[in-house]
VMD Tcl script that draws the C-alpha trace (Angstrom):
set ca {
  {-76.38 15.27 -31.20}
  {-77.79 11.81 -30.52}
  {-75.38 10.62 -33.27}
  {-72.32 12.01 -31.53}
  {-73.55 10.82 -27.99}
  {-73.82 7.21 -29.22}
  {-70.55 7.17 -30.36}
  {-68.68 8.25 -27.61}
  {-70.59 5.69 -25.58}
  {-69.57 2.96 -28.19}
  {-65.68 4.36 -27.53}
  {-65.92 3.77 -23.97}
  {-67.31 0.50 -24.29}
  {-64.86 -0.66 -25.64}
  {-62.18 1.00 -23.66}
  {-63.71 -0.43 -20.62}
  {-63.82 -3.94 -22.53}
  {-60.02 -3.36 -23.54}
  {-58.94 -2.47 -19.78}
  {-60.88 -5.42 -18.54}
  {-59.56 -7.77 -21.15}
  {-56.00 -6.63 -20.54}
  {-56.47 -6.72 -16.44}
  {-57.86 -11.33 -16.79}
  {-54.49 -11.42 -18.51}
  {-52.77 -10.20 -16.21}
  {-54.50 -12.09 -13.40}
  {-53.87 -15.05 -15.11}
  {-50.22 -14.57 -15.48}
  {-50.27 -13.90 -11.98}
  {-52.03 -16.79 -10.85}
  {-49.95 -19.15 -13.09}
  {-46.41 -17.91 -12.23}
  {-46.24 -17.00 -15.92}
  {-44.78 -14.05 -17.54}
  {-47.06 -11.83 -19.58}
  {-44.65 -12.24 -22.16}
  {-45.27 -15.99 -22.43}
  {-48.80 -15.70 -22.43}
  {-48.77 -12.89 -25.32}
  {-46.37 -15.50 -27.37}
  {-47.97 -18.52 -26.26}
  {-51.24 -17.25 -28.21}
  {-49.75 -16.58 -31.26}
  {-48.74 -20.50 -31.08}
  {-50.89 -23.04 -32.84}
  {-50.85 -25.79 -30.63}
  {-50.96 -29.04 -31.31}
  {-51.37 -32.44 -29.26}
  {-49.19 -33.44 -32.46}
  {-45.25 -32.96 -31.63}
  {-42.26 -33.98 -33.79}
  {-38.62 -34.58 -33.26}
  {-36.00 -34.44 -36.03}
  {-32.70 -34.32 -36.90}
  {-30.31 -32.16 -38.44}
  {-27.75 -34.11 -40.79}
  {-24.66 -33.76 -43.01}
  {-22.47 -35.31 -44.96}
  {-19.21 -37.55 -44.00}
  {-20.85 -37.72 -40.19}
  {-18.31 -40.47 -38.45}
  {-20.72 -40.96 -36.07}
  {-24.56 -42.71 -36.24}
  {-27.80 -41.55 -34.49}
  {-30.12 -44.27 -33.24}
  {-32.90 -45.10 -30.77}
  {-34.85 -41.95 -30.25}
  {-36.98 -42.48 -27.15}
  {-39.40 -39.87 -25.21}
  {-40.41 -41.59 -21.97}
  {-38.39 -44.72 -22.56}
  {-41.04 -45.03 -25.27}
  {-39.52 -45.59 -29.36}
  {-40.10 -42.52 -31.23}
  {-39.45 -42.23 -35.26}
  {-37.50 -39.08 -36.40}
  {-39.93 -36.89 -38.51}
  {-42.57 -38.87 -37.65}
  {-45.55 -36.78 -35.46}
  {-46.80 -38.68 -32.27}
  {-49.58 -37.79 -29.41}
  {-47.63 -36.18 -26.25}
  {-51.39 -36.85 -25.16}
  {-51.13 -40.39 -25.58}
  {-47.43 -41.24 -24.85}
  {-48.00 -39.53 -21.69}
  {-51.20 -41.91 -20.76}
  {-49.03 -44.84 -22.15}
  {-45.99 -43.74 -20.08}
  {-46.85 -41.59 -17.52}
  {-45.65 -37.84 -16.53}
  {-47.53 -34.83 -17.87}
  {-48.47 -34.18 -22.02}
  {-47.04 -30.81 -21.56}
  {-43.40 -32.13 -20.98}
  {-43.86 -33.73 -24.19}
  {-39.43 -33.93 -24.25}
  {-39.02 -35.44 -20.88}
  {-36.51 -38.42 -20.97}
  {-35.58 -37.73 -24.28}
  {-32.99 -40.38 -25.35}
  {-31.23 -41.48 -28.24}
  {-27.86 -43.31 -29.12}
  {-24.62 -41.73 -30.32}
  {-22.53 -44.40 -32.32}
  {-18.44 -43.97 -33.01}
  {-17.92 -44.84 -36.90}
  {-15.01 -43.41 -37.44}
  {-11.30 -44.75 -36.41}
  {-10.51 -42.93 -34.09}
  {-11.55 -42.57 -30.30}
  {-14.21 -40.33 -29.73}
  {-13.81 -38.02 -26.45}
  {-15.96 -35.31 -26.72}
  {-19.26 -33.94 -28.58}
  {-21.74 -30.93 -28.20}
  {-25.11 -31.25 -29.59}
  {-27.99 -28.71 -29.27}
  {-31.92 -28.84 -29.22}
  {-33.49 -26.26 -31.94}
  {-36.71 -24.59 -31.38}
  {-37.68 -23.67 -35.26}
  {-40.88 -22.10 -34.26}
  {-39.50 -19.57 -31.98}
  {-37.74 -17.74 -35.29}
  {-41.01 -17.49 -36.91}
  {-42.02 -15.81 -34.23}
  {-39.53 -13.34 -32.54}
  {-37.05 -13.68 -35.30}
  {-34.24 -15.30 -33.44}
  {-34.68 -19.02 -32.88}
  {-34.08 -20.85 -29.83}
  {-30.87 -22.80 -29.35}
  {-30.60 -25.11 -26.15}
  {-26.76 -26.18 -26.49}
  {-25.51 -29.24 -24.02}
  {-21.74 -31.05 -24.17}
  {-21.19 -34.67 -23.23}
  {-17.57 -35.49 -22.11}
  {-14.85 -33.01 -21.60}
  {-13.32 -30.47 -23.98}
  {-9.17 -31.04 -24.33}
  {-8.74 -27.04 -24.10}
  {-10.61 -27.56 -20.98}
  {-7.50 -28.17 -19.04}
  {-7.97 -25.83 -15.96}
  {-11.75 -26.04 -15.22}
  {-12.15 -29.74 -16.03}
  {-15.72 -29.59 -16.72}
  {-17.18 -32.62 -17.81}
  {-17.40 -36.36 -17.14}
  {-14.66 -37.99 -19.41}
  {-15.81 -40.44 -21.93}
  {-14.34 -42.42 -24.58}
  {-15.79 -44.38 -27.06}
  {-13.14 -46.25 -29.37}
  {-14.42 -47.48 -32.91}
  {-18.03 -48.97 -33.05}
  {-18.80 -48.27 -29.46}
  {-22.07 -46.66 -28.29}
  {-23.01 -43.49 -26.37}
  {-26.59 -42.91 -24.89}
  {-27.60 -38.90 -24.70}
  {-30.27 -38.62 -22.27}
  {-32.53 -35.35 -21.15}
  {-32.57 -35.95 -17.44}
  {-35.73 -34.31 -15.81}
  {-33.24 -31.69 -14.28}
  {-31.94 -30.94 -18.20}
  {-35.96 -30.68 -18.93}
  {-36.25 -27.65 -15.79}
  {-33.31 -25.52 -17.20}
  {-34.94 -26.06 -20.95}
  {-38.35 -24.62 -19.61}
  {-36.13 -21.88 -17.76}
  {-34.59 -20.84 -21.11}
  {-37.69 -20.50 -23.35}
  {-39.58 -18.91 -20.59}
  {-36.25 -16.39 -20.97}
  {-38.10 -15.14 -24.26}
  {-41.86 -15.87 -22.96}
  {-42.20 -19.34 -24.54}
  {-43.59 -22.75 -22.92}
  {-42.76 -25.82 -24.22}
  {-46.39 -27.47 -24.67}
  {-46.62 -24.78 -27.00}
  {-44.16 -25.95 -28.78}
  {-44.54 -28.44 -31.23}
  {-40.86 -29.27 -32.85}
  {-37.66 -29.29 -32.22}
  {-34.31 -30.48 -34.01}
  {-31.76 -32.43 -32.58}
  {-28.24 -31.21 -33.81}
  {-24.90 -32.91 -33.33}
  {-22.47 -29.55 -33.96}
  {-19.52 -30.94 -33.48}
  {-17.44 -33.92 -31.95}
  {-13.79 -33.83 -31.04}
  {-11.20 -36.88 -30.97}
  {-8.50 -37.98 -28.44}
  {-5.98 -37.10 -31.58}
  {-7.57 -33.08 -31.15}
  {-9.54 -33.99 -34.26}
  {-12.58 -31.98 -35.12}
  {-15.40 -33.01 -36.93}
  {-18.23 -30.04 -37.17}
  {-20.94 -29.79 -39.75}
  {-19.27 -31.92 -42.85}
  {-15.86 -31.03 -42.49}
  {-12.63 -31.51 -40.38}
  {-10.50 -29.56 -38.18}
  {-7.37 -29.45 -36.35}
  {-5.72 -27.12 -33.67}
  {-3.67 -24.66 -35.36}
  {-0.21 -24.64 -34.16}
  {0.31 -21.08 -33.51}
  {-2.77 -20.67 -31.32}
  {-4.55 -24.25 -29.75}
  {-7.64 -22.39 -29.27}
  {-7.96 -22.13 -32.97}
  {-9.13 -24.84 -35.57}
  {-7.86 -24.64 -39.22}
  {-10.42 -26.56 -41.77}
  {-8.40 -29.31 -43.47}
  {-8.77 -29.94 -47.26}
  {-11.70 -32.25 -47.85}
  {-10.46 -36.06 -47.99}
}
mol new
graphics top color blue
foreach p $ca { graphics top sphere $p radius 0.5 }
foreach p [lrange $ca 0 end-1] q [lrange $ca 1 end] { graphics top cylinder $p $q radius 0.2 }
display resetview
């Protein structure tokens, strides 16, 4: 009898603990603005004062990616740095660790470069909820774009420069979209730059190692040309 008694007080011990554990969370999603999702997800994180910026390449890229900045400060890709200290060396807050992220796009090829759409990878989000997390951004404006006109127009002929920047209103809408999926980004401790594709004032296509061109029959469509 006593046996029985003692266990059913242990079992609502530690429902009551459970209830109350479950009810601080809660509050403190509340109090923070933050979904319960993010907090959940957000724990699972290992966090790290430790952050690191790389780069996706390929082969044949007619282009060149140079002077990686955070907070007008020189970063090296693959190389892990302090969001801690950068942000006491350069001001703004640790846990915007990507604010001002810069870095320079250079044409190599001969022809004139008009357009390009790069994205910023989250690889820990797929370890996590399976899926990663793929901020995509476009500089200049697309040539089937003819109606909308979206876009400033750029054009960088042979050997000239372009400078990508993530303006602090870029940085809000990247917080918006991991928060989509409960994550923050000073939990976050890595992300990969990706040039996907650039296009040419010739309707050119260069995406992931290979070449494109508008197929004849349908402009919307890009046939992969032969390798050269």
């Amino acid at each position: 009898m006593f046996k029985s008694g003692t266990k059913l007080t242990y079992q609502i011990t530690a429902l009551l603990i459970i209830c109350a554990a479950s009810a601080f969370v809660g509050f403190a999603s509340r109090k923070n603005n933050t979904p319960i999702a993010a907090v959940s997800k957000s724990a699972m994180l290992q966090w790290s004062d430790e952050k690191v910026i790389d780069r996706k390449q390929f082969l044949n890229e007619p282009f060149k990616v140079a002077d990686l900045k955070v907070k007008s400060t020189d970063i090296d890709l693959n190389e892990k740095f302090s969001a801690q200290s950068l942000a006491q060396k350069a001001g703004g807050n640790f846990e915007d660790w990507i604010d001002n992220l810069s870095f320079t796009i250079q044409n190599t090829s001969d022809k004139k470069l008009t357009y390009m759409a790069f994205s910023l990878d989250f690889p820990e989000t797929a370890a996590i909820g399976g899926s990663m997390m793929v901020y995509t951004m476009e500089i200049g404006r697309h040539p089937q774009d003819v109606e909308n006109k979206k876009g400033e127009r750029i054009s960088l002929d042979a050997g000239d420069y372009y400078t990508v920047t993530i303006s602090t209103n870029d940085l809000k809408k990247i917080k918006s979209f991991l928060l989509l999926k409960g994550y923050q980004l000073v939990n976050l401790n890595k992300v990969t730059i990706w040039i996907d594709y650039v296009i040419y004032d010739n309707e050119l296509r260069w995406e992931q190692g290979y070449w494109y061109q508008p197929d004849p029959s349908n402009p919307k469509k890009y046939n992969r040309l032969a390798a050269n």
